[in-house]
Rosetta silent file (secondary structure, phi, psi, omega in degrees, C-alpha in Angstrom):
SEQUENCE: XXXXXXXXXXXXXXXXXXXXXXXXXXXXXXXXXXXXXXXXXXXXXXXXXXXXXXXXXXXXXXXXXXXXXXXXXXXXXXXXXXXXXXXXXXXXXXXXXXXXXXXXXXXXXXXXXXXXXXXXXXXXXXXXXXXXXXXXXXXXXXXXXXXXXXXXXXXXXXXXXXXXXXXXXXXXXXXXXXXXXXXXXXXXXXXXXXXXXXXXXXXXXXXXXXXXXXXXXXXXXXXXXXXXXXXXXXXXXXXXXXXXXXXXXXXXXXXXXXXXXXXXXXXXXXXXXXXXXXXXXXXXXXXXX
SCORE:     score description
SCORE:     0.000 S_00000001
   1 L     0.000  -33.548 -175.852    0.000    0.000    0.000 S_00000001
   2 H   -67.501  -31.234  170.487    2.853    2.345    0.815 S_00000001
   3 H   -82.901   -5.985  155.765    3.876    2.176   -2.986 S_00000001
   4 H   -56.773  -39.661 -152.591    0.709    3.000   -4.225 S_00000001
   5 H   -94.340  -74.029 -172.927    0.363    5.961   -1.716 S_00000001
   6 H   -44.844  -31.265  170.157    4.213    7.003   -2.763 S_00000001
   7 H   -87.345  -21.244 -171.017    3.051    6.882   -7.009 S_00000001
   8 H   -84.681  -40.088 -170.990   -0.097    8.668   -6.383 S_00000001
   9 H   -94.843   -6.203  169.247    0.796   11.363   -4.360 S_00000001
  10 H   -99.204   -8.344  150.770    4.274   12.095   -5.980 S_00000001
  11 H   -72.144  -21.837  167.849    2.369   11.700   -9.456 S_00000001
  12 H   -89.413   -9.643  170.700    0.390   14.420   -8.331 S_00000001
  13 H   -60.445  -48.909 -175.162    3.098   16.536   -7.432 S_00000001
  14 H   -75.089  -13.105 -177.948    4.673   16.304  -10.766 S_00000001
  15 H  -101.021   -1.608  167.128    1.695   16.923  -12.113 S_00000001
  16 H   -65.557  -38.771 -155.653    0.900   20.225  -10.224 S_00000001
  17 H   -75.418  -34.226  146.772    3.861   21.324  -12.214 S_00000001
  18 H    -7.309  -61.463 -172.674    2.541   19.616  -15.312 S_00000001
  19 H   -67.226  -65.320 -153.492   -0.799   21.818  -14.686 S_00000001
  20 H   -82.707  -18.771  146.509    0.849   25.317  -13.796 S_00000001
  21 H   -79.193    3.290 -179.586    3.248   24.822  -17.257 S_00000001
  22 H   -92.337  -48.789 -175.144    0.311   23.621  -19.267 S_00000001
  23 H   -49.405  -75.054 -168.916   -1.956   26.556  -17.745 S_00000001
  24 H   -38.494  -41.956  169.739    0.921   28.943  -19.060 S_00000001
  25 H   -61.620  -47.728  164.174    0.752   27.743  -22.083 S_00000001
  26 H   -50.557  -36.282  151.467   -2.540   27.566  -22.544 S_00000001
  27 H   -55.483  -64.841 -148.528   -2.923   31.541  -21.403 S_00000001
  28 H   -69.624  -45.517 -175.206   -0.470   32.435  -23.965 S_00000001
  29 H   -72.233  -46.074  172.405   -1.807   30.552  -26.802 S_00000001
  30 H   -67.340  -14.336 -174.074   -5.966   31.608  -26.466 S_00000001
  31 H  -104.985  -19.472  167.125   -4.769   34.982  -25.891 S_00000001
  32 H  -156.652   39.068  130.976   -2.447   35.055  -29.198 S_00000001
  33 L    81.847   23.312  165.230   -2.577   32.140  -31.207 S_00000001
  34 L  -136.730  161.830  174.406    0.795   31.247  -30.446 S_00000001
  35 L   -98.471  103.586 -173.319    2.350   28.051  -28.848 S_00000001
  36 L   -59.707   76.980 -151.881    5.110   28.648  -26.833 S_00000001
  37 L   -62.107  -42.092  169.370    7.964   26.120  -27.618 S_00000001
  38 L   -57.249  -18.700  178.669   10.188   28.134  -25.495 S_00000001
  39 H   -20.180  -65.996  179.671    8.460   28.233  -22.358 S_00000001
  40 H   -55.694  -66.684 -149.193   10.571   25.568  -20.786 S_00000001
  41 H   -44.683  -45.085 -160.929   14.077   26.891  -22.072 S_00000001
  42 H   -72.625  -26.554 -172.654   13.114   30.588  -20.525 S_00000001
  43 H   -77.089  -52.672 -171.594   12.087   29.042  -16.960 S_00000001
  44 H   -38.847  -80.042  174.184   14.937   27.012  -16.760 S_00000001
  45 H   -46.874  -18.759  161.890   17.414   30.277  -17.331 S_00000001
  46 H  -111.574   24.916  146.719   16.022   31.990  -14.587 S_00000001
  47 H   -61.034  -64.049  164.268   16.125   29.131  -12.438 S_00000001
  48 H   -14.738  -44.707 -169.466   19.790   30.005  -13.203 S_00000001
  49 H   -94.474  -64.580  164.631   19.408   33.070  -12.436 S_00000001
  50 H   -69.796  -20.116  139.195   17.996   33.012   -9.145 S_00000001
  51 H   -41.096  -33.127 -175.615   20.670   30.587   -8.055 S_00000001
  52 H   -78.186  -70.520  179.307   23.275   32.895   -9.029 S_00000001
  53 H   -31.335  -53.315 -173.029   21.269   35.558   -6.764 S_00000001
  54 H   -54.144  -41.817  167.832   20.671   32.991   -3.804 S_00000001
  55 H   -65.092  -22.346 -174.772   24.445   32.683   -3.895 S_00000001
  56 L   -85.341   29.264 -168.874   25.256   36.139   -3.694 S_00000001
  57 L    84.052  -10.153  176.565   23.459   36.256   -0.243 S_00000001
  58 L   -89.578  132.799 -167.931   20.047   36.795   -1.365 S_00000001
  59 L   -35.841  136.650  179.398   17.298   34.720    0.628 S_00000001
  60 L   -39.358  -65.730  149.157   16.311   32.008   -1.324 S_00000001
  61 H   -16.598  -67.099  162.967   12.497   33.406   -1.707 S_00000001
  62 H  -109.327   31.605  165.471   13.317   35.810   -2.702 S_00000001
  63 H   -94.690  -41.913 -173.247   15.826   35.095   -5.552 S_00000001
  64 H   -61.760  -34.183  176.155   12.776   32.479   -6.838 S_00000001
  65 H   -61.748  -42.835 -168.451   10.300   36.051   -7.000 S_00000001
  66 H   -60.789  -56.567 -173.597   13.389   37.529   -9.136 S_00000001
  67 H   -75.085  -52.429 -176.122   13.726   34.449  -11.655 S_00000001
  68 H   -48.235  -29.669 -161.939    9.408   34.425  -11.675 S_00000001
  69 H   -92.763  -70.717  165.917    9.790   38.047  -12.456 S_00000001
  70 H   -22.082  -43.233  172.489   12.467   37.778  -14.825 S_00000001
  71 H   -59.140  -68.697  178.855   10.736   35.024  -16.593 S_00000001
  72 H   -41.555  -44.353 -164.935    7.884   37.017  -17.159 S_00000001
  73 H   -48.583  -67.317  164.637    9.762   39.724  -18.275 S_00000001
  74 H   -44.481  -54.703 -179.595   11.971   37.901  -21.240 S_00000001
  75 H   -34.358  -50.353  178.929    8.688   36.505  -22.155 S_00000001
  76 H   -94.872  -38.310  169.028    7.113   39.451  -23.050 S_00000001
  77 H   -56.280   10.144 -171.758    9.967   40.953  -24.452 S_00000001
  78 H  -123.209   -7.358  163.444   10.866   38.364  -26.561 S_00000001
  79 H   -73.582  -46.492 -169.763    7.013   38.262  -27.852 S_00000001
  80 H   -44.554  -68.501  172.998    7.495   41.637  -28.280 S_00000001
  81 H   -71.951  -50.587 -151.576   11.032   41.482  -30.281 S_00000001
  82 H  -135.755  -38.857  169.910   10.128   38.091  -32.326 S_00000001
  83 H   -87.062  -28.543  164.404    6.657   37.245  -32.303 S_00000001
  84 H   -55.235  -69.468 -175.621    4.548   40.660  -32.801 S_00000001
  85 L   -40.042  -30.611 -171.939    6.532   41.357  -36.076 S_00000001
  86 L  -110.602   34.720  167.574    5.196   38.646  -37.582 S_00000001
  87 L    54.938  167.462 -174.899    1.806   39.704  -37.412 S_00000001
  88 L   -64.410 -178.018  165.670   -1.543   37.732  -36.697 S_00000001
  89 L    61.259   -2.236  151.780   -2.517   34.419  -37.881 S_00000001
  90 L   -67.257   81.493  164.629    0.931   33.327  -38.495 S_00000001
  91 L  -128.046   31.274  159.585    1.117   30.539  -36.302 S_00000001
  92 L   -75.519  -20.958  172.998    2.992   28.115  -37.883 S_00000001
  93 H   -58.531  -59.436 -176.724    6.029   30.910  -38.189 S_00000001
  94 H   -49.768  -37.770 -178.582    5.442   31.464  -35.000 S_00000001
  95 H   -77.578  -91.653  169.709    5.814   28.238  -33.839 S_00000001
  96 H    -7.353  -37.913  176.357    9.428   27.738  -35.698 S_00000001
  97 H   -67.532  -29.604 -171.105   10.321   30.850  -34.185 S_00000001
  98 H   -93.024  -11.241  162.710    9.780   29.792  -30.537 S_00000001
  99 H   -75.955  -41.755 -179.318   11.736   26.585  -31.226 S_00000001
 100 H   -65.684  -39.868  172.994   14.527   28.370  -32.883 S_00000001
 101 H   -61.923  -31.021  175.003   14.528   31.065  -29.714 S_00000001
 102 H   -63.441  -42.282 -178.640   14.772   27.754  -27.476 S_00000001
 103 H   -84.518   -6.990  129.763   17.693   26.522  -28.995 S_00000001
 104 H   -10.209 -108.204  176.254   19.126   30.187  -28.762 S_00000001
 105 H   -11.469  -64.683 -148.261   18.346   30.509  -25.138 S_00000001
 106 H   -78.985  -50.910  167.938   19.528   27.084  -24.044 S_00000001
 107 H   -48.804  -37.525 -179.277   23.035   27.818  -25.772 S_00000001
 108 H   -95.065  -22.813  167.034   23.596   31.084  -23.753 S_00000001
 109 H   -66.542  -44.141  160.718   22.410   29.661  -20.613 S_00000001
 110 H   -14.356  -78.832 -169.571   25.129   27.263  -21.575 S_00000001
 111 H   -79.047  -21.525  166.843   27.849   29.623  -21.947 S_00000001
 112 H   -58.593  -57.875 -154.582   26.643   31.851  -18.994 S_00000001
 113 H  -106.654   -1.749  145.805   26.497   28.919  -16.537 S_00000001
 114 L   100.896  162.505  172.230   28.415   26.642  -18.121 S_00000001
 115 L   -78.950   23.845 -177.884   26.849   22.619  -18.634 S_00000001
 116 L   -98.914  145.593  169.496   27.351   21.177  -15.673 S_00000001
 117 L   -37.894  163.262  169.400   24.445   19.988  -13.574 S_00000001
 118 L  -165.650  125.088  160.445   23.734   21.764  -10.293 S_00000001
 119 L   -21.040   97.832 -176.514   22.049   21.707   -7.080 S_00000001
 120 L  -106.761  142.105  169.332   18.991   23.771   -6.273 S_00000001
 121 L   -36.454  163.918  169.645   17.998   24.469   -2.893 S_00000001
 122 L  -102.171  149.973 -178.027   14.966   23.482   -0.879 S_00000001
 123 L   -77.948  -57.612 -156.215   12.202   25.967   -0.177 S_00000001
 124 L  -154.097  152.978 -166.206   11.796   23.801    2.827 S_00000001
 125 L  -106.820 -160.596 -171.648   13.462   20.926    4.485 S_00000001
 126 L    90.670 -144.833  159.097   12.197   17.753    6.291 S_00000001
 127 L  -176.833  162.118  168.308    9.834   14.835    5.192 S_00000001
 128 E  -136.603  144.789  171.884    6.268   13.480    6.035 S_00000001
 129 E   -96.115  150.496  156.432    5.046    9.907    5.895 S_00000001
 130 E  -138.812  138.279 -173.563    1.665    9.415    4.616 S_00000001
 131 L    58.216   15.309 -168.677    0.557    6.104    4.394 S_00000001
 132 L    75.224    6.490  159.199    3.520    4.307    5.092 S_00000001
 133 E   -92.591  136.372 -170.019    5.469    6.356    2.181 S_00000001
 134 E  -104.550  118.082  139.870    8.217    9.281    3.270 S_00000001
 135 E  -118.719  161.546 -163.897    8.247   12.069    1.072 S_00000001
 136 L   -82.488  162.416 -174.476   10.192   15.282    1.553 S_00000001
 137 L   -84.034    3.958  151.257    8.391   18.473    2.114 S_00000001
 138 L   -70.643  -20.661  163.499    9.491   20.172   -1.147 S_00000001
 139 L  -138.233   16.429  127.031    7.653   18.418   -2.972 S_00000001
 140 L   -43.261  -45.934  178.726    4.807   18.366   -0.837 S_00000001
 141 L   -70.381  -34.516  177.560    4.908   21.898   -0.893 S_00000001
 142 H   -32.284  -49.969 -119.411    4.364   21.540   -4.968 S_00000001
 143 H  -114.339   -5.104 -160.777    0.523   20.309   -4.473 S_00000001
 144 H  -134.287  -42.266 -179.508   -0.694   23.849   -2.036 S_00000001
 145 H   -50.754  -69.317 -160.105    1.629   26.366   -4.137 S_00000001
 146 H   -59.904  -16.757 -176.167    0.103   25.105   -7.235 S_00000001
 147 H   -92.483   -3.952  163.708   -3.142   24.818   -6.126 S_00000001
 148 H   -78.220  -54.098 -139.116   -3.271   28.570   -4.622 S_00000001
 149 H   -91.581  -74.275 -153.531   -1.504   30.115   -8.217 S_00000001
 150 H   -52.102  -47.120 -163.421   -4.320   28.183  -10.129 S_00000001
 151 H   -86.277  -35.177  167.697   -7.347   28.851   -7.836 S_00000001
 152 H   -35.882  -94.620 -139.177   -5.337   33.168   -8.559 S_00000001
 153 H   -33.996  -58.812  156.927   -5.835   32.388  -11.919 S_00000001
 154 H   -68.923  -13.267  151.894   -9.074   31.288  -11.910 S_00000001
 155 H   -67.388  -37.600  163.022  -10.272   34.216   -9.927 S_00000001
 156 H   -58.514  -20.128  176.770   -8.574   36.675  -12.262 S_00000001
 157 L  -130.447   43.364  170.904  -10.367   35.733  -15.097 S_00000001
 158 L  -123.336  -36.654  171.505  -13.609   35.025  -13.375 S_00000001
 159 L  -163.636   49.470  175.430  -13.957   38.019  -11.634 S_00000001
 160 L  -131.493  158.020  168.787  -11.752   41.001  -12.569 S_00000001
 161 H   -74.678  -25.026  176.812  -11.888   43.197  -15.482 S_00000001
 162 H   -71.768  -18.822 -162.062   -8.220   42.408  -16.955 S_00000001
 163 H   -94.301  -35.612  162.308   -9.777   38.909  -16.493 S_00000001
 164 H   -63.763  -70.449 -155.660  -13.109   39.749  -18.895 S_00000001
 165 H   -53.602  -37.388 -169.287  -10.846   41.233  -21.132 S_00000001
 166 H   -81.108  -24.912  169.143   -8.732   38.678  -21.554 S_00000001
 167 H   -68.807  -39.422  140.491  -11.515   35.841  -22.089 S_00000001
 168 H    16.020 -107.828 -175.533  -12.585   38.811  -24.472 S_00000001
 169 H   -66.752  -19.104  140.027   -9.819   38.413  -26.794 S_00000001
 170 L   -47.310  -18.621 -155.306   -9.751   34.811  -26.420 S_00000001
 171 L  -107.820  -69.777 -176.710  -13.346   34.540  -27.800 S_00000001
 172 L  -146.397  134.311  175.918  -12.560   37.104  -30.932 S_00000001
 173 H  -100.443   27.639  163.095  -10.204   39.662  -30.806 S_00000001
 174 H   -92.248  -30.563 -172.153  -12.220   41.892  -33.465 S_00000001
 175 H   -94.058  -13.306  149.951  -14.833   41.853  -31.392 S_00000001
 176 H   -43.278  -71.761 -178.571  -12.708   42.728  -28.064 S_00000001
 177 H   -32.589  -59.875  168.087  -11.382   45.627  -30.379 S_00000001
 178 H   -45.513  -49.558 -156.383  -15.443   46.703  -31.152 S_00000001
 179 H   -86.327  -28.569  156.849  -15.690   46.421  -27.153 S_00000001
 180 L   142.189   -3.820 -156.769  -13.106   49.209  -26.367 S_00000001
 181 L  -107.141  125.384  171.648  -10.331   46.586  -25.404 S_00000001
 182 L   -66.037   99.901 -166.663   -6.936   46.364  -26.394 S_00000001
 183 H   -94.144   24.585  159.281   -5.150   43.278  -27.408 S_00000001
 184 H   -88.139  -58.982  147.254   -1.843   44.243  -27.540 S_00000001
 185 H   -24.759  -82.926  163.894   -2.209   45.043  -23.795 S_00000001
 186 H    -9.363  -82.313 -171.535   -3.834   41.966  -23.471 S_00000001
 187 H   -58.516  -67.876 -136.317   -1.253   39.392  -25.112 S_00000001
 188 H   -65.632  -30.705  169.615    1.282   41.308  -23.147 S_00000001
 189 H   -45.457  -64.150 -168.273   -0.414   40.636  -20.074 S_00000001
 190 H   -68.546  -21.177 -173.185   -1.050   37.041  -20.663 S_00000001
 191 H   -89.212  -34.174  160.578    2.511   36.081  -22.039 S_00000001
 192 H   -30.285  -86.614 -165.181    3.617   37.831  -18.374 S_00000001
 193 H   -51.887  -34.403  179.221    1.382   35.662  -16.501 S_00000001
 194 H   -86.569  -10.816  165.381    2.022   32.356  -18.546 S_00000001
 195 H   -93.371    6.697  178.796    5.777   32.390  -18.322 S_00000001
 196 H   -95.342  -12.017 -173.980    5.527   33.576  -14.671 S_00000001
 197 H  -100.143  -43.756  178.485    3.261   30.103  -13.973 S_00000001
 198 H   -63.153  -52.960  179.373    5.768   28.326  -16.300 S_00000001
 199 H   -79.429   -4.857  164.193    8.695   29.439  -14.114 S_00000001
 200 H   -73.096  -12.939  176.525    6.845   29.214  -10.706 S_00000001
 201 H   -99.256    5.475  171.706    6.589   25.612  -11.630 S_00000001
 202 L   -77.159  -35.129  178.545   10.116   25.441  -12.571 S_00000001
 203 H   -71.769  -28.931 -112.900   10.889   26.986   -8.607 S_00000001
 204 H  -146.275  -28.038  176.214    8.959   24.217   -7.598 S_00000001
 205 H  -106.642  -21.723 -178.849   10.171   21.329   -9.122 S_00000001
 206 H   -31.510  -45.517 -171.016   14.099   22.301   -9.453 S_00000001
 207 H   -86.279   28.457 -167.555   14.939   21.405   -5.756 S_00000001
 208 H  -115.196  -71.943  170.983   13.656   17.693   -6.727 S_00000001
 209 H   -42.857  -65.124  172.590   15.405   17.721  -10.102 S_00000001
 210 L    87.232 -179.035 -167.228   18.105   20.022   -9.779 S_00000001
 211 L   -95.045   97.854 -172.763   19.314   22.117  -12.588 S_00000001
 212 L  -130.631  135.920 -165.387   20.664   20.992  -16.168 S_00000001
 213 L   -65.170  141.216 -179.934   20.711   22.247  -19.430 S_00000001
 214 L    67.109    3.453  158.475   17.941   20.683  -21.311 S_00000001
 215 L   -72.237   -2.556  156.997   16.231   19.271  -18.097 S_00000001
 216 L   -97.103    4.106 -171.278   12.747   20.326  -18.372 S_00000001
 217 H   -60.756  -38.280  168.243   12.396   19.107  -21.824 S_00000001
 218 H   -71.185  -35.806 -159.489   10.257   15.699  -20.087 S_00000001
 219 H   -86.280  -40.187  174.916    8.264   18.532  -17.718 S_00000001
 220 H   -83.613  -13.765  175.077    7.311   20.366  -20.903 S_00000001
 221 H   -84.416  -39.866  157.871    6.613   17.321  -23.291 S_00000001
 222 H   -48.310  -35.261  177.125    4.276   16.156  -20.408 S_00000001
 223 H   -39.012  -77.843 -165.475    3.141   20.150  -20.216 S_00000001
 224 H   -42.812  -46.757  145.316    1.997   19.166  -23.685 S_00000001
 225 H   -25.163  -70.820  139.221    0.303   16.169  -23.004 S_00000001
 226 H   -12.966  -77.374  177.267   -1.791   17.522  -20.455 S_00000001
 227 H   -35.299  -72.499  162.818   -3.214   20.336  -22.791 S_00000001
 228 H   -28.401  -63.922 -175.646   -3.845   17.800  -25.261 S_00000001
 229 H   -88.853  -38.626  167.017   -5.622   15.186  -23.268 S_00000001
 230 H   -77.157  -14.219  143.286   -7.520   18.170  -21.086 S_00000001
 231 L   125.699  133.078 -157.708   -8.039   20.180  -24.231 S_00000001
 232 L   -34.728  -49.205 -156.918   -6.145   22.821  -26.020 S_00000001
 233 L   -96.226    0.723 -164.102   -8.875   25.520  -25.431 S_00000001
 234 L  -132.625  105.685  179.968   -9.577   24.897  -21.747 S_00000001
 235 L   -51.427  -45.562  175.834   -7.379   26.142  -18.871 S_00000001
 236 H   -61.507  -14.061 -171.703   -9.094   24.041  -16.403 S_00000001
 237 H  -103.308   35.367  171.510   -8.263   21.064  -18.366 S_00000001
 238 H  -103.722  -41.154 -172.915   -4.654   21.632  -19.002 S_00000001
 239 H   -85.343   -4.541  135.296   -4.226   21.642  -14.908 S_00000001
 240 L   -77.707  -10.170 -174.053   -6.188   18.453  -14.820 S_00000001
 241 H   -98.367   -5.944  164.953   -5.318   17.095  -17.881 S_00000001
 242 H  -104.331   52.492  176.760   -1.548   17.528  -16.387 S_00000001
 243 H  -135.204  -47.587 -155.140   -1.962   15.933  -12.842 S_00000001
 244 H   -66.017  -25.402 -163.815   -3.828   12.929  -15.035 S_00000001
 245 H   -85.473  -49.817  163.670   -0.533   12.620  -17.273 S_00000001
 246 H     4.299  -94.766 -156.981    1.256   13.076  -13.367 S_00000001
 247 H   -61.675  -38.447  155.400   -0.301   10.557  -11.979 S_00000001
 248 H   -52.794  -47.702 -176.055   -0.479    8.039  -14.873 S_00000001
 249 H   -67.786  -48.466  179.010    3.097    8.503  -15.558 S_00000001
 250 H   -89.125   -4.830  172.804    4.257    7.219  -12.070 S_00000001
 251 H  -102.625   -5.286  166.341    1.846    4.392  -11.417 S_00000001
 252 H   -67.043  -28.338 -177.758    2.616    3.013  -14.952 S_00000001
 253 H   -62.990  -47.729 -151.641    6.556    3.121  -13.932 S_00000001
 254 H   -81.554  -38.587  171.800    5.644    1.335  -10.552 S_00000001
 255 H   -63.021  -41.883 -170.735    3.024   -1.236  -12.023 S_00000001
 256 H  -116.670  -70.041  172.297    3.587   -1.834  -15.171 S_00000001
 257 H  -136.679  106.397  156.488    7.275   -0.822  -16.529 S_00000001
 258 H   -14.499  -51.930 -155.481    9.985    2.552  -16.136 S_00000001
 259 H   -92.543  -16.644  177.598   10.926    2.075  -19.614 S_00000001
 260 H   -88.019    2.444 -147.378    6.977    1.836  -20.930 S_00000001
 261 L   -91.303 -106.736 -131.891    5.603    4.771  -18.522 S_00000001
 262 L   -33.786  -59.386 -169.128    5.958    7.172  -21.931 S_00000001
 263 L   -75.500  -13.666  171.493    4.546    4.606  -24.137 S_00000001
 264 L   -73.354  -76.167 -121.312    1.273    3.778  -21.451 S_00000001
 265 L   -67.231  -17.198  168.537    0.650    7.646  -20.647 S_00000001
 266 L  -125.160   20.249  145.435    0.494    8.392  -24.294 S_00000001
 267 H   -46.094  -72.714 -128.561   -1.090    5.489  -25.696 S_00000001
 268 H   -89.335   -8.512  162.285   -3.699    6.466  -23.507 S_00000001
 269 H   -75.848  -85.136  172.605   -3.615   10.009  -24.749 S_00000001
 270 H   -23.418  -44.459  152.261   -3.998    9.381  -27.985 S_00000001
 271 H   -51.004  -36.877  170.564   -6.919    6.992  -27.000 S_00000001
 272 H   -83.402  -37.849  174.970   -8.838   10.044  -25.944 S_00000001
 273 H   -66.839  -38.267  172.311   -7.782   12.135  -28.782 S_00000001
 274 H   -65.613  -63.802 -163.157   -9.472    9.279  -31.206 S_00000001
 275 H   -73.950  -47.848 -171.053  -12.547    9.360  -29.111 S_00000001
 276 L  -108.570   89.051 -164.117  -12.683   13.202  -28.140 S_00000001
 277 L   -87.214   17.617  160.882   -9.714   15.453  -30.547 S_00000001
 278 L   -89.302  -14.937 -177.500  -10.591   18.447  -28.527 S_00000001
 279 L   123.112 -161.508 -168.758   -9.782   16.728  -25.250 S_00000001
 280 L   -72.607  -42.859 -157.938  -11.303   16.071  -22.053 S_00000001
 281 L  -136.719   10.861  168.174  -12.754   19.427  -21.253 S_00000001
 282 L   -54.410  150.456  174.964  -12.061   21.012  -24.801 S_00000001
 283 L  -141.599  139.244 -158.962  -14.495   22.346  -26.682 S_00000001
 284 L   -49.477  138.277 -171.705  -15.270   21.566  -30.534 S_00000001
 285 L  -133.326  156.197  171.766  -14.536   24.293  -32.984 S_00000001
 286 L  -150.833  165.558 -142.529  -15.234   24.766  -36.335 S_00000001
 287 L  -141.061  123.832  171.558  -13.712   26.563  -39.246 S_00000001
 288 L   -74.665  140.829 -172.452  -15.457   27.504  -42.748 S_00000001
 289 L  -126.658    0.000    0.000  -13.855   25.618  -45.787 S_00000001
């Protein structure tokens, strides 16, 4: 029973993070049509980046608010700088662009911090048993962060005005535009908030993981997963459709195989996509021909 209790509740931990990089994505893309390839690469570098603060004496805390802030920052400037120019409904460009800025990025994180692996701190020390499994309280802590920054989210666009606007411009943005609202303002807003969710879940899994070039590249292929099997168009189902991929992913390694857990969790994705292609919680779209 204790390894059951130890895959369920440390698949949902990976899969809070799963949720709050899916969510980002999922902001970024309904609010401007494009899908952020880069997402991972940029959280990653200012994981960097607030280690290199935390060493220079500043409290851990608050080096992870610098790299969340930072994150955000790059984000929109680099929408700003690479993705604006190339105007709407390009988002096949768009996409090629945010892969080519990843392999950018990932090279200069390189040569700043050089490629060796590296220890990131704990938020918090200790461990709790539940159920006859010990887990440590970092990534305990994953499953209450993420589920505060989510429960934000959905109150920001449930029942604020930046939060109308932005479901707005999600809906159409000519008809946001008719309504008085600006979606240039908008996107910039939303590419803020979805790399700042992508890199809070980067603080949050890093002191499990630790830090390596190219090491979220599984956390963001799972991101994708998520989206996919909770549906492209639906925020709640990217943070449920990444806890499901979580949670799947660690009781196929303990039940059925390690080296199959990829090959279950997206068999079984794909199985859903055949029955439902919008997802879980997606909803059906249609397009004149």
């Amino acid at each position: 029973m204790s390894e059951f209790w130890l895959s369920l509740i440390s698949g949902i931990s990976n899969g809070a993070v799963y949720g709050l990089v899916g969510l980002g994505l999922v902001i970024i893309y309904r609010s401007t049509d494009v899908m952020n390839f880069a997402i991972g690469t940029i959280a990653l570098g200012c994981m960097y980046l607030a280690l290199g603060i935390n060493a220079a004496g500043i409290p851990l805390a608050l080096a992870l608010l610098a790299g969340i802030a930072a994150c955000s920052l790059i984000g929109v400037g680099a929408r700003e700088v690479v993705i604006r120019p190339l105007g709407p409904g390009a988002l096949f460009s768009a996409l090629v662009v945010t892969m080519g800025l990843s392999l950018i990025l990932e090279e200069a994180t390189r040569g700043i911090w050089g490629g060796e692996p590296r220890r990131f701190p704990s938020l918090v020390e200790g461990s709790l048993t539940i159920g006859g499994a010990t887990f440590t309280n970092q990534r305990l802590l994953v499953i209450p962060v993420a589920a505060v920054a989510m429960l934000g989210v959905a109150y920001l666009f449930k029942k604020t005005p930046l939060g109308s606007a932005m479901r707005a411009v999600a809906e159409s943005h000519d008809t946001a535009t008719l309504l008085g609202i600006k979606p240039q303002r908008v996107a910039r807003v939303a590419w803020a908030l979805g790399m700042g969710l992508a890199a809070l879940g980067a603080a949050m899994v890093a002191p499990t993981i630790g830090l390596a070039i190219g090491g979220f590249a599984a956390i963001l292929f799972r991101s994708f997963a998520g989206i996919f099997l909770g549906g492209l168009t639906s925020m709640y189902g990217a943070v449920i459709g990444g806890v499901i991929v979580g949670v799947l992913d660690n009781l196929a390694a303990t039940y059925v195989s390690a080296s199959w857990r990829d090959t279950f969790v997206f068999s079984l994705v794909i199985l859903v996509l055949l029955v439902r292609p919008q997802g879980l919680f997606g909803e059906k779209t249609f397009a004149r021909v």
